[in-house]
C-alpha positions in Angstrom: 122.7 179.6 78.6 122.8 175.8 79.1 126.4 175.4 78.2 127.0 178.1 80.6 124.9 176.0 83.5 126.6 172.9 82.6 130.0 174.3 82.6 129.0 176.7 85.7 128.0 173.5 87.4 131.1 171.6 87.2 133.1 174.3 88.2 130.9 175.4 91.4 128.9 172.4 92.6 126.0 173.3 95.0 126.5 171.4 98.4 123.2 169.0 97.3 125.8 167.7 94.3 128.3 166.8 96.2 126.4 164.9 98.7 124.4 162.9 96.6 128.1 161.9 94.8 129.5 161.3 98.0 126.8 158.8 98.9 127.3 156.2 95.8 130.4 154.5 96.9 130.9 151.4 93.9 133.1 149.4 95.6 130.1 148.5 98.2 127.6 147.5 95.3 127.3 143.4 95.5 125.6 141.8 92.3 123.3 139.0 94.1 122.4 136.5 91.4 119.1 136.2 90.5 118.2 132.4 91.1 120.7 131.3 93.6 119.8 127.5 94.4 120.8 126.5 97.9 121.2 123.2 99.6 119.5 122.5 102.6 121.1 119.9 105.3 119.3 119.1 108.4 117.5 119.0 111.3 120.7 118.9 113.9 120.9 119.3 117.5 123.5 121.9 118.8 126.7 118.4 119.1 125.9 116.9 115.8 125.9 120.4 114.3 129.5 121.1 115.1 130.2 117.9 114.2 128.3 118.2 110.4 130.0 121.3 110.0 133.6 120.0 110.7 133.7 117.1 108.5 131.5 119.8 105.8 133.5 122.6 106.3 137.1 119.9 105.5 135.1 118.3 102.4 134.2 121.4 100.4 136.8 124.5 101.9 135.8 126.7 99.1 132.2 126.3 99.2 130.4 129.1 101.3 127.7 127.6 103.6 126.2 129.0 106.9 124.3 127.6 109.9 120.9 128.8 110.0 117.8 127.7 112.8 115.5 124.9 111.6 113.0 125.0 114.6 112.9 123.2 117.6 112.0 120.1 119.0 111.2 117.7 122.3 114.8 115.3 122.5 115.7 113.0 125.2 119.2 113.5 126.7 121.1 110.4 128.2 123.6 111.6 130.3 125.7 111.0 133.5 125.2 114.0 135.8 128.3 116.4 136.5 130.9 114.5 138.4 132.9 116.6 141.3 136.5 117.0 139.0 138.2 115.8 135.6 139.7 112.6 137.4 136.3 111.1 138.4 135.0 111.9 134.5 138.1 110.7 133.2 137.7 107.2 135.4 134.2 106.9 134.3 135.0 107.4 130.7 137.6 104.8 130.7 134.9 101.9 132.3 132.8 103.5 129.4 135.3 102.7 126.9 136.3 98.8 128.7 132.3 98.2 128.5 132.3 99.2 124.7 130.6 102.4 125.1 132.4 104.8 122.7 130.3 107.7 121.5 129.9 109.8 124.1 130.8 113.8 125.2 132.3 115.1 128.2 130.7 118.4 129.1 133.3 121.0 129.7 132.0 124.1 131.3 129.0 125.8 132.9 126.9 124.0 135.4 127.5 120.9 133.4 130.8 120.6 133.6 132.8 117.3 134.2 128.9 115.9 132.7 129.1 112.9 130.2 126.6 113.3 127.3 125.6 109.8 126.1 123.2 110.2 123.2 120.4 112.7 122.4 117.3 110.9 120.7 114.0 111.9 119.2 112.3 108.7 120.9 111.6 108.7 124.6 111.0 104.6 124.1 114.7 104.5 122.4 115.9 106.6 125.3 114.7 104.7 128.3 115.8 100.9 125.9 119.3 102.7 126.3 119.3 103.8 129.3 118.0 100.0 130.3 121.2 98.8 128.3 124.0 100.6 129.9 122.7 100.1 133.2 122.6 96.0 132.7 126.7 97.1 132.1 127.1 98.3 135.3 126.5 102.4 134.8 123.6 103.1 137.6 123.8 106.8 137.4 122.8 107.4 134.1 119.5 109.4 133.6 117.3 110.8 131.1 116.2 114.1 131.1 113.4 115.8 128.6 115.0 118.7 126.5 113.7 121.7 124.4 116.2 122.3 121.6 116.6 124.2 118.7 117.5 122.3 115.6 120.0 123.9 113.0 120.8 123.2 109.6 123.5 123.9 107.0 123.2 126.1 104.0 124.8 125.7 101.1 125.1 128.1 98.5 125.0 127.3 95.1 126.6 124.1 95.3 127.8 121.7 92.6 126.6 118.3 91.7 129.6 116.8 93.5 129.0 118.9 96.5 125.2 117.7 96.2 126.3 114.2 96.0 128.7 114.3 98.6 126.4 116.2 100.9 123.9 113.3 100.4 126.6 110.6 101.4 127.4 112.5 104.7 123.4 112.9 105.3 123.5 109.2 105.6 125.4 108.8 108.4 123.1 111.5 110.5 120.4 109.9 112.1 117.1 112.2 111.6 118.4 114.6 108.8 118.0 114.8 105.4 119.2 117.1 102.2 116.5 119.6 100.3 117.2 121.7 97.1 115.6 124.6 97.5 115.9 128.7 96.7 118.1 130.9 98.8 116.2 133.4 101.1 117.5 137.3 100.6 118.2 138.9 103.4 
């Protein structure tokens, strides 16, 4: 009688076969490893997170990272308010440049368009010391204005001791971030 069910059930399969086989598809199964280490590179504001993930993402190609949030903080924003067209930034980025003011950002859309992003920085006292600075050069409408922003950082995934290494040197060069071992988080 049990060959007979066995055989019998191979030949006719009852419709609750079939759909439990047609819901195990194999090729969708992903093995996660067990104690994935990640390496943690942070706290950036929204520009030095594109710019972290440029220079990362030409240093190590192969190496799968992503951009997670890190929080948020109080930063100070040193800008020059939106000017009318591209001609009147372009003329202020050039005195800029002839006064020796060279790391800057030139907003380029929404209602800060045609804006020139100065610096962003943690310290309202280092903020107002700038803003002090470039307007003894001649810039008089530069202003500060207080900003909510989330912080980002990069994730690597199981990264190598080069990668670690060389992760480290580029953390250097970030003002206000720093590089953490730590274990990855499952989704």
């Amino acid at each position: 009688i049990n060959v007979v069910y066995v055989i019998g059930g191979q030949l006719y399969p009852n419709d609750e076969n079939a759909t439990r086989a047609s819901m195990f598809n194999p090729e969708k199964i992903v093995l996660l490893p067990i104690d994935e280490k990640c390496l943690e590179w942070g706290s950036f504001y929204e520009e030095q997170a594109h710019y972290a993930e440029t220079i990362l993402s030409e240093m190590i190609s192969e190496q799968p990272y992503e951009l997670a949030e890190a929080g948020s903080t109080m930063m100070y924003w040193l800008y020059i308010p939106p000017l009318p067209n591209k001609e009147a930034a372009n003329r202020v980025i050039n005195k800029l440049r002839n006064l020796g003011i060279v790391s800057f950002r030139v907003k380029e859309n929404g209602e800060w368009k045609n804006a020139i992003s100065l610096n962003m920085l943690y310290d309202k006292e280092d903020a107002l010391k700038q803003l002090k600075e470039i307007e003894k050069k001649g810039i008089t409408n530069a202003t500060i204005e207080n900003r909510s922003v989330t912080l980002k950082k990069i994730v690597i995934h199981n990264p190598t001791q080069m990668i670690k290494e060389q992760t480290q040197k580029l953390a250097e060069q970030f003002d206000g971030t720093q590089v953490v071992q730590s274990q990855c988080e499952r989704l």
